[in-house]
N, C-alpha and C positions, 0 to 999 in steps of 0.2 A: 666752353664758354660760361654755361651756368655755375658752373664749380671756379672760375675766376681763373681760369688755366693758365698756365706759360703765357698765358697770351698777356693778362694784363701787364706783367713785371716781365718785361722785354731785358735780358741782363746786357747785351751786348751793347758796346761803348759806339754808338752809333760817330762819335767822335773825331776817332781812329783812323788816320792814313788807312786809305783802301785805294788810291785813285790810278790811275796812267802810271809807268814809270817816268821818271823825268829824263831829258838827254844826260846832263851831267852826271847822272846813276851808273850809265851804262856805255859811256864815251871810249868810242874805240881808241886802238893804240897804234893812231897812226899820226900823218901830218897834221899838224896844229888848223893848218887851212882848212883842210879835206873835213875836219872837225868842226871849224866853223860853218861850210858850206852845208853840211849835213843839218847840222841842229838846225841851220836858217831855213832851208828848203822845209823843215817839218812844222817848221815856225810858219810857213807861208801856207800851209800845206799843198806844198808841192811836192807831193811824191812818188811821181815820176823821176824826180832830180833826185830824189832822196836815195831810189833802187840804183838809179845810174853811177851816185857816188861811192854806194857798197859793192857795187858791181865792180868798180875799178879800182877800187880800193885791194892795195898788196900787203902780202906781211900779215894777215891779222888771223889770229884764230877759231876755229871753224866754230866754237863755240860761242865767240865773242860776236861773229859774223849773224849767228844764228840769235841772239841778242837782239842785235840792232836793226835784225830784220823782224824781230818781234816788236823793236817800238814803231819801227813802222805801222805794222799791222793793226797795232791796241790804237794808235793815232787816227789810223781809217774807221776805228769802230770796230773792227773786227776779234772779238775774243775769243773764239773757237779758231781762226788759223793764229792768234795770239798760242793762245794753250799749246796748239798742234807743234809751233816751232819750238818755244822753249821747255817743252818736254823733251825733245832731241837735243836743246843745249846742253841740257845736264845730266844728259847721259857723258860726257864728257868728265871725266872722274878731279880734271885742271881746272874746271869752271869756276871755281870759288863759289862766291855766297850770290853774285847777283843773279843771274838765271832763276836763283830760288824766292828770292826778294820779289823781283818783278812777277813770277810765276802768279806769289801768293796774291800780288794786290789784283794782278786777273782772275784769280777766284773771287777775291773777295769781292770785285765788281760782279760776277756771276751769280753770289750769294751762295757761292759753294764752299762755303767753310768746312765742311769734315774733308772735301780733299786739300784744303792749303794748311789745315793743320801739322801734318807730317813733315810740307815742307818748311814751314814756319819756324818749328822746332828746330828742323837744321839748320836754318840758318839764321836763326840766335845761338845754336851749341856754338857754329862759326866763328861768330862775333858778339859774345855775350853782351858787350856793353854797348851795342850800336844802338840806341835808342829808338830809328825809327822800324829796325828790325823787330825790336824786340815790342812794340806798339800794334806788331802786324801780328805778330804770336800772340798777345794780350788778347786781339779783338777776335779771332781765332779761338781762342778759350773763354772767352766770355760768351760765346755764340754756344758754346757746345757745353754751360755750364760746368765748364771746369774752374770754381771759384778757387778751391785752395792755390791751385797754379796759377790762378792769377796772381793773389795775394803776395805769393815766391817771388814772384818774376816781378812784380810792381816793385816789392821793396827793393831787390837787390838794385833795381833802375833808380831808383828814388836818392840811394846814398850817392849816387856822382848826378843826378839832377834834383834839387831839391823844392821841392814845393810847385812840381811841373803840372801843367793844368790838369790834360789826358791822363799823367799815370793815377794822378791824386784822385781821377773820377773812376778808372778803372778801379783802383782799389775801393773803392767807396761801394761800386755798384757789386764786387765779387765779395765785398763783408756781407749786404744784403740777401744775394742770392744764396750764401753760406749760412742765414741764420744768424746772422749777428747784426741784426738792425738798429741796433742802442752805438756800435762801436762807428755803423755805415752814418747813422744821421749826426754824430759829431765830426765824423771826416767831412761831411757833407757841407757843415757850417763851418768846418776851418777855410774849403776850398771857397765858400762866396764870404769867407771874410778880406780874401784875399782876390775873389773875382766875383764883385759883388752882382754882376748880371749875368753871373754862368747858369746858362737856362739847363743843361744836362743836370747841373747838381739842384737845380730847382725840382727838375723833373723827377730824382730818384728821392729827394724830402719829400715828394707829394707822393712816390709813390708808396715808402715806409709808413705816412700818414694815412693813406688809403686803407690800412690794414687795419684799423681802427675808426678813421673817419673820412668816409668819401664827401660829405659836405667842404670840410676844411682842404680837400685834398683839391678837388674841384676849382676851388678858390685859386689856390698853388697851381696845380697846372695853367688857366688860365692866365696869371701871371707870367709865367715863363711863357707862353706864347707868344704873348705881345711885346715881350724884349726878342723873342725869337725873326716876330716879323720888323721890327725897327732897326733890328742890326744884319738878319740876311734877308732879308727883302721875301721871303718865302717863307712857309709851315713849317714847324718841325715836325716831320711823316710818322716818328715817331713816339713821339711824343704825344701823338693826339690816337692815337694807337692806344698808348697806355691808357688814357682818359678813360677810354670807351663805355670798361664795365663799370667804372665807379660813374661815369655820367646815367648811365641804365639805373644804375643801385639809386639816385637818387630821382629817379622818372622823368629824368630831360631826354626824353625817346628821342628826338628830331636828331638832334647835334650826338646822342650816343650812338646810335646806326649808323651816321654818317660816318664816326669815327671807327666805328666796328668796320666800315665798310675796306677802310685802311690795311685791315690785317692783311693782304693778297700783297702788300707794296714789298718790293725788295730791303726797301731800309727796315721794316721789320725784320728779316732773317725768318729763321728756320720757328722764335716763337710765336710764328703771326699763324695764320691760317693756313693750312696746307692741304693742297687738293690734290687728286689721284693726277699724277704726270700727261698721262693721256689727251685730258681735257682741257690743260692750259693752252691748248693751242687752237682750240675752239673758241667762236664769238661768243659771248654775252648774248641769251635771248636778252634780256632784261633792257640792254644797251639798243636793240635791234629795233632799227625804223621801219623797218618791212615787216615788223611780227604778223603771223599768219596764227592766228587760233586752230587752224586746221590742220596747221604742218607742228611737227614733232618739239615738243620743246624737253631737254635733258637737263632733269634735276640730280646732284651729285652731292652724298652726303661728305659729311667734315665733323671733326672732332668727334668726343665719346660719346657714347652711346644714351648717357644722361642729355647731351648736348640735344641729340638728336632725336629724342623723345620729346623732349620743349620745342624742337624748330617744326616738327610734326602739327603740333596743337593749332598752326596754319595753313595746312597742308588741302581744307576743303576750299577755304577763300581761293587757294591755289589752282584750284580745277577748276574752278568757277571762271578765273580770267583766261588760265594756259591751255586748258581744255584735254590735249592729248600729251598726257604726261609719263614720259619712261623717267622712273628713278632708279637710282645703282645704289643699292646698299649693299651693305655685308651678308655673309650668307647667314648667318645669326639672327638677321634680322627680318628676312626675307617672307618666312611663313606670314609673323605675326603684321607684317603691313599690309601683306596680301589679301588679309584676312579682313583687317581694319580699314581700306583703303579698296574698296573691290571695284572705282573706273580708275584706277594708276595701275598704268604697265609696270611690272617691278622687275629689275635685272639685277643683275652683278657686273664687278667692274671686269670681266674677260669679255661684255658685250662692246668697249672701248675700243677693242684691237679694229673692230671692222664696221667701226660705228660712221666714220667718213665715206667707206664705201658701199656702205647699202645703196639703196633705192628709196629711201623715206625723206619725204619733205622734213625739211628740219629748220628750228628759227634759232639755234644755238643751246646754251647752258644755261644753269644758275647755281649756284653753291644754294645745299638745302639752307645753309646760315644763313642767307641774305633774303629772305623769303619773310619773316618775322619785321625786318623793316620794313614792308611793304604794305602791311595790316597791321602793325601793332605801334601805332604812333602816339598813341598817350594808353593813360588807365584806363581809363572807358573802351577802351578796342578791345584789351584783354578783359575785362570783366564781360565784355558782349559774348564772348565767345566760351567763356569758361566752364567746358564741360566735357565728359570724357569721352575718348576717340579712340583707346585702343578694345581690341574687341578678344578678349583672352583664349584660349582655346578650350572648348566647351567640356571636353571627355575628359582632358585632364586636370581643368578645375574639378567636376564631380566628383573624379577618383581622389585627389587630394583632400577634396573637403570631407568626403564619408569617411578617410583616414582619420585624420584628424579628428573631428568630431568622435568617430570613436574611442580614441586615446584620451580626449578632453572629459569624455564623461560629464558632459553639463558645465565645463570650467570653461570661462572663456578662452578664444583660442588669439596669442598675440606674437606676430611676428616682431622681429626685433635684428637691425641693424648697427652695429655701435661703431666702425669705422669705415672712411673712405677716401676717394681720392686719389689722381693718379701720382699728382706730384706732392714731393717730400713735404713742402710747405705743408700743404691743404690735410694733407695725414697729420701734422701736427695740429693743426686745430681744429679738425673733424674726429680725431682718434678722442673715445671715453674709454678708458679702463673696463672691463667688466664686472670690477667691484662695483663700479656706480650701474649696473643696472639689477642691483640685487632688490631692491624693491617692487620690480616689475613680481619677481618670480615670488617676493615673501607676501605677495595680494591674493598668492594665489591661482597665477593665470597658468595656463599650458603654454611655455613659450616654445617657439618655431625658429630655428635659425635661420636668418634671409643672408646672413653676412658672406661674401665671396672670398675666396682666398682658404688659405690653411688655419682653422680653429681650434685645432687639438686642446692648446695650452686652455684655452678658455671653455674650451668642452670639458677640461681633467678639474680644472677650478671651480665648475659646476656642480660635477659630479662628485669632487668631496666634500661640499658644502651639503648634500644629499636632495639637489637641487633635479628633477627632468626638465630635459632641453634636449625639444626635438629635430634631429637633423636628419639630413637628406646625402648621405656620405657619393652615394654613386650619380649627385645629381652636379655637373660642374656649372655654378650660375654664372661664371662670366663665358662659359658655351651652349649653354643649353638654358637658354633663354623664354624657351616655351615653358619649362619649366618652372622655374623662377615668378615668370608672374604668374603662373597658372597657381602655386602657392603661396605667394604673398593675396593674391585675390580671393583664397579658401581659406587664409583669417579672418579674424572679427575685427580686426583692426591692426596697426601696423606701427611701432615707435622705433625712431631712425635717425642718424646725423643726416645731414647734405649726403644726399650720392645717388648713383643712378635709379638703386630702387624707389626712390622717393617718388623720379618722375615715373618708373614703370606701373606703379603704383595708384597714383594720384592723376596717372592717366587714363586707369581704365574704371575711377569712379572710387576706388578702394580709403577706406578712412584710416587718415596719416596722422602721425604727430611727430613733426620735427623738433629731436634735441638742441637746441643751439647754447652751446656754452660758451663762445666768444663773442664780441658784440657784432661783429658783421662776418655773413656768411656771404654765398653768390648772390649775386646783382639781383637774383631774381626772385629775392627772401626781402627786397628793397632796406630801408632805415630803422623802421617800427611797425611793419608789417605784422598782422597777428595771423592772418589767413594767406594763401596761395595765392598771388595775382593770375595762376595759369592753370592750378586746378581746383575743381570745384569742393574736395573734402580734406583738405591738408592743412592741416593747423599748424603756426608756428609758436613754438615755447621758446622766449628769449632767457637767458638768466639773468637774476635779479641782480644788485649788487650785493646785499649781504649772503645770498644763494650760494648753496653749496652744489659741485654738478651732481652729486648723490639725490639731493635733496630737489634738483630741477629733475632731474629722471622720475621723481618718486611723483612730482606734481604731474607731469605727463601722465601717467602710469594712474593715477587720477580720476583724469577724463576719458583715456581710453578702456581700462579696464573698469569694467563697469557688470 
């Protein structure tokens, strides 16, 4: 979330036929009557009349049978004995395309797109040109980011439908998720010159403008809103979804949590929020009128680990209300909350399997995300509170820093981060070259590698400039995590893009200096922020405009090496 994740640029065409099959989809091949009385009985929802007619119904194929005892079923609400029958349809090798058709829109009412992708495919290989097949494959690949296929498949639809609303937004929204947002915001203005109150192509200009200006972007969403409630009478879920972190980035905390709170909605999909399986089917302490401070309340962590260092920074207000608190983190993470956090029960998520059948009083859940709405409703919450909470582990800071400090020789000792980010986007504008941080090294300093991942090429690059840069080969930081901050905390100070070290960092008191070479990083760097709304030593370096990012590294480099 702080890193702006999947989360804010939702790519899937919320749009997109997903719904019920229709009768006329799937019309058996019997009497006209018998066809009539069917469709009318599901129409009344009588379906009792309905089984009775498939029941007496001759002649028709056991696949075709197994169909239309499936719209029954998706009719009643039912999408697990939905799934259950038309997965035995098409086992039938004579089924055709519909079994597959109707399959997919039952996932995609489930929000299980990786399994209707497989059949989506097939059945557009079936019927390449059927439009609303190939609408259900689209939304299918735009959920599991597969932009290029969408692009294929949009165009080829496009030349026998031209200028159709859905495909034109599908492609619009897979040029952006591909990195090509100059080619997505001209698609975007051809499609509202043509539907000038189409709130999806509102929503994907706001959300390309977000990338650069979440004030103006703000504006845009809320625009498409309110054509959103004048023409369907209700929200767009996802839409206000998108809003979330640019409304955070500009400090309207009220209505930004509200919409973060969104991420859990199925019209989100797979880039909303996603909690361990286990626990969806637990109540909300949060929601619970009966909370008991004395019975157990389960907090469950979400997103990365940067994520989860910032939802931490409310973790005391948190004890303060919940009182008896089990959280489930990762095992990575386990010592160092332990440590930092000594009245939270700390588990892992294998305590899930038999968390319904213990014997502990219990008032439900809360995602550790939603925890930060509840104490941080303007600037003044986070400034009240702004100060460091994680507690490093004591033996392996001293052994790191007496390392270090020996090898520095009286030279300051400076850690240094230059890329991060899970997703492709955020690596583009999080990644600097390691030629721009050569000024760090030509001041002087003993630099420390904090960066995670494989650094060879920029260790070889170092070391023929005749540069030291010290690194930690058998230390893996995105495993060994004690590690990691135990050495970012036994430097003198720390220069870094956006990424999780920043908060591991800037959580336990350590003095940061974020590079920001683009003009807007996460939500939680705000507009013109110079300092950390969430920790108390973390400076931000925005670049100038005439600035070179060499030249903004050198000014960081500046302040911290000293």
């Amino acid at each position: 979330m702080g890193k702006g994740r999947r989360k804010s640029n939702t790519n899937k065409l919320r749009s997109t036929p997903g719904g019920a099959p229709q009768p006329s989809e799937i019309a058996p091949n019997y009497k006209k009557n018998s066809e009539n009385e069917f469709q009318d009985a599901l129409a009344r929802k009588d379906f009792d009349k309905a089984k009775k007619i498939l029941k007496n119904a001759n002649n028709i194929e056991e696949w075709r049978r197994l169909n239309l005892e499936g719209l029954i079923t998706i009719s009643m609400g039912d999408l697990v004995a939905t799934e259950r029958i038309l997965l035995r349809a098409i086992r039938f090798p004579e089924c055709g395309v519909k079994p597959y058709k109707n399959l997919v829109s039952v996932y995609s009412q489930m929000g299980r797109l990786r399994d209707a992708l497989p059949l989506a495919q097939k059945a557009h290989d079936m019927e390449p040109d059927s439009l609303d097949i190939g609408l259900l494959y689209i939304n299918c690949l735009l959920d599991l980011a597969r932009a290029e296929d969408v692009i294929k498949v949009a165009d080829k639809l496009l030349l026998k439908n031209e200028n159709h609303r859905q495909l034109m937004l599908a492609k619009a929204s897979a040029l952006r998720a591909g990195f090509r947002p100059d080619e997505s915001s001209v698609l975007n203005d051809k499609i509202l010159e043509l539907y000038p109150n189409e709130p999806t192509a509102m929503r994907m200009k706001a959300d390309i403008l977000g990338d650069k200006d979440s004030v103006a972007a703000v504006e845009l969403y809320d625009k498409a809103a309110n054509i959103v409630m004048k023409t369907k009478g209700k929200p767009d879920i996802a839409m206000m979804w998108n809003s979330s972190l640019h409304l955070l980035r500009t400090r309207d905390f009220k209505r930004g949590w509200e919409c973060w709170e969104l991420g859990f909605a199925k019209e989100v999909g797979t880039m909303g929020r996603n909690l361990i399986p286990q626990v969806k089917v637990l109540p909300r302490a949060d929601k619970n009128k009966d909370f008991n401070p004395e019975h157990w309340t389960l907090v469950v962590v979400e997103q990365g680990i940067g994520d989860q260092i910032l939802f931490l920074s409310v973790m005391e207000e948190a004890i303060k209300e919940f009182k008896n608190i089990l959280l489930i983190v990762e095992l990575r993470m386990k010592s160092i909350i332990e440590r930092s956090f000594p009245n939270v029960q700390v588990g892992l998520p294998g305590l899930l399997e038999s968390w319904q059948s213990n014997s502990l009083k219990k008032n439900g859940y809360i995602p550790l995300g939603s925890l930060p709405g509840r104490y941080r409703q303007s600037v003044e919450s986070f400034k009240n509170y702004k100060k460091a909470f994680l507690q490093v582990n004591g033996d392996l800071y001293v052994q790191y820093q007496q390392q270090l400090k020996t090898i520095a020789n009286g030279r300051p000792i400076v850690g240094i981060s230059w890329s991060g980010g899970y997703w492709a986007a955020q690596k583009r504008a999080k990644g600097l070259a390691i030629e721009n941080w050569l000024p760090i090294f030509e001041r002087g300093a003993l630099c420390v590698n904090l960066q995670y991942g494989d650094t060879s090429k920029e260790e070889q690059f170092l070391k023929d400039k005749g540069f030291e840069f010290i690194t930690f080969p058998k230390v893996d930081y995105k495993k060994n995590l004690e590690d990691w901050l135990a050495i970012a905390a036994a430097c003198d100070g720390i220069i870094s893009v956006s990424t999780a070290l920043v908060h591991f960092a800037g959580a336990c008191g350590q003095k940061v200096g974020i590079v920001m070479p683009e003009p807007q990083g996460p939500w939680i760097l705000g507009i013109d922020d110079t300092w950390s709304i969430a920790y108390p030593n973390v400076a931000i370096f925005r670049r100038n405009r005439e600035e070179t990012v060499r030249d903004l590294v050198d000014r960081v480099a500046g302040v911290i090496v000293k």
